[in-house]
Biopython code that builds the backbone (N, CA, C, O; Angstrom):
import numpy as np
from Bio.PDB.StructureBuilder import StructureBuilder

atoms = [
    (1, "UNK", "N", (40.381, 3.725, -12.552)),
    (1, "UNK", "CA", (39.009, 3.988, -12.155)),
    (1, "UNK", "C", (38.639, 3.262, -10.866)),
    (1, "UNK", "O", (37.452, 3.243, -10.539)),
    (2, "UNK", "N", (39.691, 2.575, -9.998)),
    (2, "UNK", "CA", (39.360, 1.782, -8.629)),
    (2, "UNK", "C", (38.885, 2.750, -7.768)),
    (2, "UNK", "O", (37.999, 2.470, -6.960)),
    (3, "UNK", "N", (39.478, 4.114, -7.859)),
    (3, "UNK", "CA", (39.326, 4.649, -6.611)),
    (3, "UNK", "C", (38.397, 6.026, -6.846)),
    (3, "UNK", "O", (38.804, 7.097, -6.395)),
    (4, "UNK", "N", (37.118, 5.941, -7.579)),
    (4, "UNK", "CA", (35.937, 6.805, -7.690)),
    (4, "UNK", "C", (35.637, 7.010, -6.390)),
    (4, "UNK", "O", (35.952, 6.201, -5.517)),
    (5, "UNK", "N", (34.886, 8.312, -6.118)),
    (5, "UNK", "CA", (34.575, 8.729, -4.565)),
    (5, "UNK", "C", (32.794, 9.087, -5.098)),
    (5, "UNK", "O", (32.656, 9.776, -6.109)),
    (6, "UNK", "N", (31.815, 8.693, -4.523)),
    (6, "UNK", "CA", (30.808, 9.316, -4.972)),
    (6, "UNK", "C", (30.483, 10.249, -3.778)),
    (6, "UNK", "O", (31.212, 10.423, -2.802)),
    (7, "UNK", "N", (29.154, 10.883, -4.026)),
    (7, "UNK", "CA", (29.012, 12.335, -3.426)),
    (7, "UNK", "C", (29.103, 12.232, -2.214)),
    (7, "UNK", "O", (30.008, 12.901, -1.716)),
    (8, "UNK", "N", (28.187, 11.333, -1.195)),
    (8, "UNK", "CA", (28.750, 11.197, 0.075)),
    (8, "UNK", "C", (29.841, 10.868, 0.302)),
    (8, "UNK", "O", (30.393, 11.779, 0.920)),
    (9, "UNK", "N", (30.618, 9.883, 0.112)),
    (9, "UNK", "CA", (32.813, 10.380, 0.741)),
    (9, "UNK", "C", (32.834, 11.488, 0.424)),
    (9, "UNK", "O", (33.514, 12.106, 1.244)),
    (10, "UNK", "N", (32.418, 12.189, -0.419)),
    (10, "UNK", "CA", (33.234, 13.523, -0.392)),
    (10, "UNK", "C", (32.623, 14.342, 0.588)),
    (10, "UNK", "O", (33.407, 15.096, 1.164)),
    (11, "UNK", "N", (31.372, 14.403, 0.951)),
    (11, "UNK", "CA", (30.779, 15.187, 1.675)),
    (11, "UNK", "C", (31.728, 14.645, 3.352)),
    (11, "UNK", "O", (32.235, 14.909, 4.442)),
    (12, "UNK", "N", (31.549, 14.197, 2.843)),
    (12, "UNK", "CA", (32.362, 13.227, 4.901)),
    (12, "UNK", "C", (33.563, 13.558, 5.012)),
    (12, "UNK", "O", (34.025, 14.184, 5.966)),
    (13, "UNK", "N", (34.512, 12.954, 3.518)),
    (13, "UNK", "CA", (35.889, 13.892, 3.709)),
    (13, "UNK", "C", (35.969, 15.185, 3.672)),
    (13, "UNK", "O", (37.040, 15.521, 4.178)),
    (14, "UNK", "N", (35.274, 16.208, 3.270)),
    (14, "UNK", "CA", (35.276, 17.668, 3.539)),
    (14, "UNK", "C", (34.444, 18.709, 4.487)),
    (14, "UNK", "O", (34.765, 19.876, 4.713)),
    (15, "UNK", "N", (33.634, 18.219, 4.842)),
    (15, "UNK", "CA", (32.686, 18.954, 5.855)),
    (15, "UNK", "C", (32.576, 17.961, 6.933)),
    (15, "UNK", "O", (32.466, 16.736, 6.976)),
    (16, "UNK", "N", (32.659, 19.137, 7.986)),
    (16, "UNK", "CA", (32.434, 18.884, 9.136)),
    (16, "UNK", "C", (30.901, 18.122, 9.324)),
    (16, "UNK", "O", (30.099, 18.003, 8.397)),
    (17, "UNK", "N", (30.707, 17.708, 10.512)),
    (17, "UNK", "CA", (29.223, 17.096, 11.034)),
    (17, "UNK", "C", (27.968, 17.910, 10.989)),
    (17, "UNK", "O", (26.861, 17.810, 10.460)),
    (18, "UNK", "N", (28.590, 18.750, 11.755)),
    (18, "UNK", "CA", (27.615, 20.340, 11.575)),
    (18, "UNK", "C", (27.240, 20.639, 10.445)),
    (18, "UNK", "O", (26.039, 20.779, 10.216)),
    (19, "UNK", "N", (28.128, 20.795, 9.539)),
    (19, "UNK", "CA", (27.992, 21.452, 8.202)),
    (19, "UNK", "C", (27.625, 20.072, 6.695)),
    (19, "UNK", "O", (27.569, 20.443, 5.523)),
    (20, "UNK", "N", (27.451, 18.740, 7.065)),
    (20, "UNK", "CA", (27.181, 17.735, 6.717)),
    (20, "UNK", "C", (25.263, 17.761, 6.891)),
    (20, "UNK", "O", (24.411, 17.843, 6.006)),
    (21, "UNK", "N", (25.139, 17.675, 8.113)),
    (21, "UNK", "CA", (23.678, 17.916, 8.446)),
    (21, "UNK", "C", (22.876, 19.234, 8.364)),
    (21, "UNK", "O", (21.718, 19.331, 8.768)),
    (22, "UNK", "N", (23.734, 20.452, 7.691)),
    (22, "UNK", "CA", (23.263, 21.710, 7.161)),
    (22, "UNK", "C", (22.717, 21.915, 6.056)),
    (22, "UNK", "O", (21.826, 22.694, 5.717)),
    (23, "UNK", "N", (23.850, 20.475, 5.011)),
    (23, "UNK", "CA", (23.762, 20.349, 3.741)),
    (23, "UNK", "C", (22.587, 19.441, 3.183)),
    (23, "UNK", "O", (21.851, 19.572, 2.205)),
    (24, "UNK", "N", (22.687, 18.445, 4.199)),
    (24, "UNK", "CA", (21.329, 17.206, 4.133)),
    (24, "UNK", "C", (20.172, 18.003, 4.418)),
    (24, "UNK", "O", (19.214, 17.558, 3.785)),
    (25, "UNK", "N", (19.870, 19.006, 5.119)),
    (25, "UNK", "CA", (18.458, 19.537, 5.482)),
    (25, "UNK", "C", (18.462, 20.530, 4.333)),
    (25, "UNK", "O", (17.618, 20.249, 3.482)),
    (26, "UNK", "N", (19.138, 21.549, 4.092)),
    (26, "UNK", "CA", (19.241, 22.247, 2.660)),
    (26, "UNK", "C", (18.459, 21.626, 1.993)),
    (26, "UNK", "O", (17.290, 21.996, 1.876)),
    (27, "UNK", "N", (19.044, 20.304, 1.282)),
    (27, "UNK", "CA", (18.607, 19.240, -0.267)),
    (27, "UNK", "C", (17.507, 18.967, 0.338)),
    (27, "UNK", "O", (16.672, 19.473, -0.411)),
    (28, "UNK", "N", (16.913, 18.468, 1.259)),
    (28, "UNK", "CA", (15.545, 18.090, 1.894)),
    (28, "UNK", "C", (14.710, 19.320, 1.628)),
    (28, "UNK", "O", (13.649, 19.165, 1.023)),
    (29, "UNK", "N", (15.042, 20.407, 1.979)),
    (29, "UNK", "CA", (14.116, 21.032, 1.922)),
    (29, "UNK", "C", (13.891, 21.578, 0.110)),
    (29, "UNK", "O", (12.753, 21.881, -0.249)),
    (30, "UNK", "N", (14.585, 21.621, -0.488)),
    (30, "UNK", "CA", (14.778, 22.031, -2.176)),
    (30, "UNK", "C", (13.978, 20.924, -2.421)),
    (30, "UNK", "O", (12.853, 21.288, -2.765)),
    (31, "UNK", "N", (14.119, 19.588, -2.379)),
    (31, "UNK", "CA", (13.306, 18.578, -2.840)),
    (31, "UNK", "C", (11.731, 18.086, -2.466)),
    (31, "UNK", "O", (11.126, 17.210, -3.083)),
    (32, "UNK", "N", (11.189, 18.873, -1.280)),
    (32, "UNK", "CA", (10.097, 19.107, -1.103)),
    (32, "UNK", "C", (9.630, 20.260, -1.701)),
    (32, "UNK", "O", (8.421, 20.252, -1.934)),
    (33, "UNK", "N", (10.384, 21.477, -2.086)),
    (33, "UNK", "CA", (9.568, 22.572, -2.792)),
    (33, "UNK", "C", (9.337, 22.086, -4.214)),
    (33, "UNK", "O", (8.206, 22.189, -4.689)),
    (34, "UNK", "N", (10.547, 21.448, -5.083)),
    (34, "UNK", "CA", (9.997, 20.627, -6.467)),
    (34, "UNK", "C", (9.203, 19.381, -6.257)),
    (34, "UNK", "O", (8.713, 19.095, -7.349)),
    (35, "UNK", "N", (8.895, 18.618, -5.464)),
    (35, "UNK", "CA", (8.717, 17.420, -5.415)),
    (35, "UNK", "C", (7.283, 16.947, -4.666)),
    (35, "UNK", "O", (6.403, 16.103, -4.840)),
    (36, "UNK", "N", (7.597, 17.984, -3.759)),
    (36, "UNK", "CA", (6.775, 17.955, -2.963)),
    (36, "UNK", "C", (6.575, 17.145, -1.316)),
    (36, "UNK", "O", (5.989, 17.286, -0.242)),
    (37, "UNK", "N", (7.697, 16.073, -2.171)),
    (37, "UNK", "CA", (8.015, 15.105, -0.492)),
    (37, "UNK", "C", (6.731, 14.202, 0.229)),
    (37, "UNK", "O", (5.633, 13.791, -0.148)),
    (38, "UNK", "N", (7.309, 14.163, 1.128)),
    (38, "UNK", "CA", (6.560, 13.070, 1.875)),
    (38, "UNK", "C", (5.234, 14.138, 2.480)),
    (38, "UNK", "O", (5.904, 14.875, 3.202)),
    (39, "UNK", "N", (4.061, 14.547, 2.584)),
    (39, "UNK", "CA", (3.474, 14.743, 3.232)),
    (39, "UNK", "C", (2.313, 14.365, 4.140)),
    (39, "UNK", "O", (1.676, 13.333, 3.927)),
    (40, "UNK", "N", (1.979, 15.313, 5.312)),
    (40, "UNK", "CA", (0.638, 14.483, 5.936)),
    (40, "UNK", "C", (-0.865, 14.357, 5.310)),
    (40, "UNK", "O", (-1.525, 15.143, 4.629)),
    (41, "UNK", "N", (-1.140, 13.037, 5.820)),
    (41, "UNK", "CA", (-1.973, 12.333, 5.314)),
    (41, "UNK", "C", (-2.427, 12.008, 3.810)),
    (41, "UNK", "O", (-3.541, 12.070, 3.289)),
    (42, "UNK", "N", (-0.699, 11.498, 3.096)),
    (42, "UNK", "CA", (-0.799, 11.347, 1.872)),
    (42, "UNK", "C", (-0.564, 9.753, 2.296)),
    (42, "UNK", "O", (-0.105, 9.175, 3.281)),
    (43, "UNK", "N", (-1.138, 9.353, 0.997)),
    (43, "UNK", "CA", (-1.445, 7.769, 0.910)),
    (43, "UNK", "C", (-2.148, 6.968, 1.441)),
    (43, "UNK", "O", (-2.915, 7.599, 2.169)),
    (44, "UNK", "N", (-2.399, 5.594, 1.523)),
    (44, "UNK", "CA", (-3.901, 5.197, 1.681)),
    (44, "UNK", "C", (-3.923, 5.545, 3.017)),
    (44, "UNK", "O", (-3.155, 6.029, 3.848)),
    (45, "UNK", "N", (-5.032, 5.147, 2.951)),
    (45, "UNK", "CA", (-6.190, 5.489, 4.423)),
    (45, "UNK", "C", (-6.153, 4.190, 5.427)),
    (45, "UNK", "O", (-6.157, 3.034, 5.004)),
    (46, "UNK", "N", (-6.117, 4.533, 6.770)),
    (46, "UNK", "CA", (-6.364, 3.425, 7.523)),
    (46, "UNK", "C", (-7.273, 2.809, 7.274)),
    (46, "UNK", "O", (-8.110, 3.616, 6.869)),
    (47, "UNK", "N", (-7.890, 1.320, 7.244)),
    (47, "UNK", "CA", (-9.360, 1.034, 7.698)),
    (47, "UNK", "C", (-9.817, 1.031, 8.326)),
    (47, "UNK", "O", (-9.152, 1.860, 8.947)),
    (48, "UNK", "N", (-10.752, 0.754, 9.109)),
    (48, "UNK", "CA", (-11.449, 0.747, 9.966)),
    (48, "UNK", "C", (-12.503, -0.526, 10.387)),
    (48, "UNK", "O", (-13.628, -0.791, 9.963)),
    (49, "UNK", "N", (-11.696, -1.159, 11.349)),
    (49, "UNK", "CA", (-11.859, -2.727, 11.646)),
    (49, "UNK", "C", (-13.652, -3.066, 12.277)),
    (49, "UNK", "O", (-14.081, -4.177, 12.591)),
    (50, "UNK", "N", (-14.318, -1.935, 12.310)),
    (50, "UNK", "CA", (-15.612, -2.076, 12.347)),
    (50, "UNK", "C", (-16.278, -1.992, 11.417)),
    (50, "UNK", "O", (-17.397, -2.493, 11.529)),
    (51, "UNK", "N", (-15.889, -1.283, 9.982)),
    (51, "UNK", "CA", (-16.401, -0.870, 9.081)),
    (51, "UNK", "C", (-16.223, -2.443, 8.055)),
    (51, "UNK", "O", (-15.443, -2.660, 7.129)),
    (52, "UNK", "N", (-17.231, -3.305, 8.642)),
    (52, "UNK", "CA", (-16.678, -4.256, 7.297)),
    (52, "UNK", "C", (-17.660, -4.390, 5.935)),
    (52, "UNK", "O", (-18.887, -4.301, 5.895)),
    (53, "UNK", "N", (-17.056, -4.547, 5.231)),
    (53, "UNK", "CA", (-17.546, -4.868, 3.716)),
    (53, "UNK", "C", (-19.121, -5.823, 3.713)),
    (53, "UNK", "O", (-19.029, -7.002, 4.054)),
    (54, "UNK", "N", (-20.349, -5.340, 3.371)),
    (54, "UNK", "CA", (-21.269, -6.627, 3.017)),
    (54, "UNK", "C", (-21.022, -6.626, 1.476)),
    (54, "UNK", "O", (-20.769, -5.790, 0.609)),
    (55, "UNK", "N", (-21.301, -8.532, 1.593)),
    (55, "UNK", "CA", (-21.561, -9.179, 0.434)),
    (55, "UNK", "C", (-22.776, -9.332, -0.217)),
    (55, "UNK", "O", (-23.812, -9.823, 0.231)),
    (56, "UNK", "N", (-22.475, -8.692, -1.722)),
    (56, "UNK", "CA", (-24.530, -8.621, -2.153)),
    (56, "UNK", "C", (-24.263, -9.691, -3.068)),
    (56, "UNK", "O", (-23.146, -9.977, -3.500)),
    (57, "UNK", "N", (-25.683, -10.452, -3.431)),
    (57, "UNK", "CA", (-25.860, -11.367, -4.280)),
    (57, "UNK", "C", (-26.541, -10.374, -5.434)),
    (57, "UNK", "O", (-27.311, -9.474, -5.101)),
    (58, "UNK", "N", (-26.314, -10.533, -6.315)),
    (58, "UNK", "CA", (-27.498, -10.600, -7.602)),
    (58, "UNK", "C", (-28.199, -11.348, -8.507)),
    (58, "UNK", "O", (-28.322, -11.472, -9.726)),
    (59, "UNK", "N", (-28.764, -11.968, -7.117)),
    (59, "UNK", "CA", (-29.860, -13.114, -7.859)),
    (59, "UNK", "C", (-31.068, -12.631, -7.838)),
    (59, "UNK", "O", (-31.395, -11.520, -7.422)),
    (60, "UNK", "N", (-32.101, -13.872, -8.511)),
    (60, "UNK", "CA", (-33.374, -13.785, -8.223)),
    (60, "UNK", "C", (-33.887, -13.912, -6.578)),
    (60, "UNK", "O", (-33.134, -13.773, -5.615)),
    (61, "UNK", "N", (-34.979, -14.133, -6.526)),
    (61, "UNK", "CA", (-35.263, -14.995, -5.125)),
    (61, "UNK", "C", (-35.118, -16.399, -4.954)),
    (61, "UNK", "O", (-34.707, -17.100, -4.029)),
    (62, "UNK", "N", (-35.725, -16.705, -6.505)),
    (62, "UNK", "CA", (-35.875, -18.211, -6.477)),
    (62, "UNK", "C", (-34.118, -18.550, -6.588)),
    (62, "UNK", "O", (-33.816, -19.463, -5.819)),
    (63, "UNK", "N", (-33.236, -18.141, -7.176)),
    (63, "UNK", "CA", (-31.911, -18.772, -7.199)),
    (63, "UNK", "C", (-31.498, -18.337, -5.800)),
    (63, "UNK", "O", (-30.488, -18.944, -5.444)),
    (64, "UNK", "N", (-31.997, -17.405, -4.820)),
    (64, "UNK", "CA", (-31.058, -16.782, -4.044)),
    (64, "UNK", "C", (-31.681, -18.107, -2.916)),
    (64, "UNK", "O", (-30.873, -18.794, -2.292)),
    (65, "UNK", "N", (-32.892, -18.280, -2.808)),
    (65, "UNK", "CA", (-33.282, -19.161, -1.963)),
    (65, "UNK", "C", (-32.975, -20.951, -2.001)),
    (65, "UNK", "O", (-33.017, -21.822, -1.133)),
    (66, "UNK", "N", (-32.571, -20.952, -3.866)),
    (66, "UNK", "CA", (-31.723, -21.698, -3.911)),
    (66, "UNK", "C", (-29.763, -21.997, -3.162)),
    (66, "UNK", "O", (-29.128, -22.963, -2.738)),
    (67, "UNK", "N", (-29.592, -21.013, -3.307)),
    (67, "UNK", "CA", (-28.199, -20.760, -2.989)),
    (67, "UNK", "C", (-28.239, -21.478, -1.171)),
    (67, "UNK", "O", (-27.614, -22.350, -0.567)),
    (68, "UNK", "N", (-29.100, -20.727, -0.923)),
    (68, "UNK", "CA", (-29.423, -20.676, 0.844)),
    (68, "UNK", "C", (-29.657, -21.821, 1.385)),
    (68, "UNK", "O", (-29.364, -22.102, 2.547)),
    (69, "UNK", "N", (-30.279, -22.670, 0.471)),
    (69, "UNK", "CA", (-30.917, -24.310, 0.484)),
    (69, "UNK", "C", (-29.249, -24.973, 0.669)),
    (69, "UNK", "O", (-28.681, -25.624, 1.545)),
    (70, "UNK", "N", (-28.943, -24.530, -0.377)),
    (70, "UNK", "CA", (-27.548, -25.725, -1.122)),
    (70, "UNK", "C", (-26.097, -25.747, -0.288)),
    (70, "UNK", "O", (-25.218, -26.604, -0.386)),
    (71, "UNK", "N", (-26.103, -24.089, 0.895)),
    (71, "UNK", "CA", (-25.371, -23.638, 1.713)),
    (71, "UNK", "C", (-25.555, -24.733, 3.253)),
    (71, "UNK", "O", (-24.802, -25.511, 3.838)),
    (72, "UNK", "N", (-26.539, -24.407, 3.392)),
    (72, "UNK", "CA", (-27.289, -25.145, 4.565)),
    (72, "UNK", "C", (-27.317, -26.636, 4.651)),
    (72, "UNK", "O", (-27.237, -27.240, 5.721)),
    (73, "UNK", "N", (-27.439, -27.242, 3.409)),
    (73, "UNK", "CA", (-27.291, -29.157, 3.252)),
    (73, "UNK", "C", (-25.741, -29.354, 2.294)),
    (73, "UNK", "O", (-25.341, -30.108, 1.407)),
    (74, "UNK", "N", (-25.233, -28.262, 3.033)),
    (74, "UNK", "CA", (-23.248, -28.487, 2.124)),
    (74, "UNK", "C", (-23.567, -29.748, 0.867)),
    (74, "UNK", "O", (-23.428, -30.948, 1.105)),
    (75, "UNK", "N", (-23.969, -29.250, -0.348)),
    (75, "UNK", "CA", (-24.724, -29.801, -1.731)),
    (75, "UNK", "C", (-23.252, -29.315, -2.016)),
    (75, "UNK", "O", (-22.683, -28.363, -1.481)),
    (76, "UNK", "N", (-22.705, -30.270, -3.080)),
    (76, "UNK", "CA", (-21.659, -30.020, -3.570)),
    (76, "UNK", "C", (-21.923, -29.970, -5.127)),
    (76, "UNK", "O", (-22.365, -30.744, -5.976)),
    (77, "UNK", "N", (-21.432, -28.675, -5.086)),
    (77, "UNK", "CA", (-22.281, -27.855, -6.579)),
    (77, "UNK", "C", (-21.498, -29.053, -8.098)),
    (77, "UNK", "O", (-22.080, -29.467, -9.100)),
    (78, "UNK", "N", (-19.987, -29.287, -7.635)),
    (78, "UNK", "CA", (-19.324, -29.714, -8.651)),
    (78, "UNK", "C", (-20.501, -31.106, -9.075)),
    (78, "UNK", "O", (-21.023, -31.240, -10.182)),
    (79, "UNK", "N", (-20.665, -31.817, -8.151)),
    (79, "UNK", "CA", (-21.490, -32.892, -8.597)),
    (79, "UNK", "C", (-22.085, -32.967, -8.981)),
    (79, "UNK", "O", (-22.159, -33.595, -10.037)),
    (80, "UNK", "N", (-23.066, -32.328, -8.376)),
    (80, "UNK", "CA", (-24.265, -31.865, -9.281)),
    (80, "UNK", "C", (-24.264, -31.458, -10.856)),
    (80, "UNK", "O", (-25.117, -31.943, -11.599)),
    (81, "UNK", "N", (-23.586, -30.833, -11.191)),
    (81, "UNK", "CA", (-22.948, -30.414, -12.615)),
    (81, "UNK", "C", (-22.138, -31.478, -13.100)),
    (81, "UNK", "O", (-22.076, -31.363, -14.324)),
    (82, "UNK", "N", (-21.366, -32.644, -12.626)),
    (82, "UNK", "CA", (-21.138, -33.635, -13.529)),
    (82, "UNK", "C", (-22.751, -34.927, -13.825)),
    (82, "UNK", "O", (-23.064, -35.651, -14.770)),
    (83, "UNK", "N", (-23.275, -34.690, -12.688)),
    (83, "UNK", "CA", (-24.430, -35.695, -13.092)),
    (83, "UNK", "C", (-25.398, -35.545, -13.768)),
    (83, "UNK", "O", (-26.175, -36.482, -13.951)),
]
sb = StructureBuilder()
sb.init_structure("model")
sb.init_model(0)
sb.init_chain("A")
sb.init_seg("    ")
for serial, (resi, resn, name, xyz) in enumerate(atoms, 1):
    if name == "N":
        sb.init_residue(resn, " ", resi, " ")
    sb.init_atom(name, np.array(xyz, "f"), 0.0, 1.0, " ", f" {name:<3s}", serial, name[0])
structure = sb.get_structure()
């Protein structure tokens, strides 16, 4: 069993170049009619480096104006919560 050939050696030892790249576009094309293949504009979407994401809060006012306070005098929340 050392000397198994799988499908390409054989394709290389028996067909020519011509008839190698006749056979590769053949199977390409059979495997896009079941498969469907690679097509255009399948898979994600570019982004769009102007289009950026906003961040919403869902607070009150009074916590949101809290938040805004505690941002502004860098309040370090952990402390606050151990004391």
């Amino acid at each position: 069993m050392d000397n198994l050939k799988t499908n390409d050696d054989l394709i290389k030892e028996l067909l020519t170049p011509e008839e190698q790249t006749e056979l590769y576009n053949e199977v390409d094309q059979e495997v896009k009619k079941i498969h469907g293949g690679f097509r255009e504009g399948s898979g994600r979407k570019k982004k769009n480096p102007d289009n950026v994401l906003q961040f919403q809060m869902r607070v009150s006012k009074k916590e949101k104006s809290f938040l805004q306070y505690a941002r502004s005098h860098n309040i370090d929340y952990d402390e606050l919560m151990e004391g």
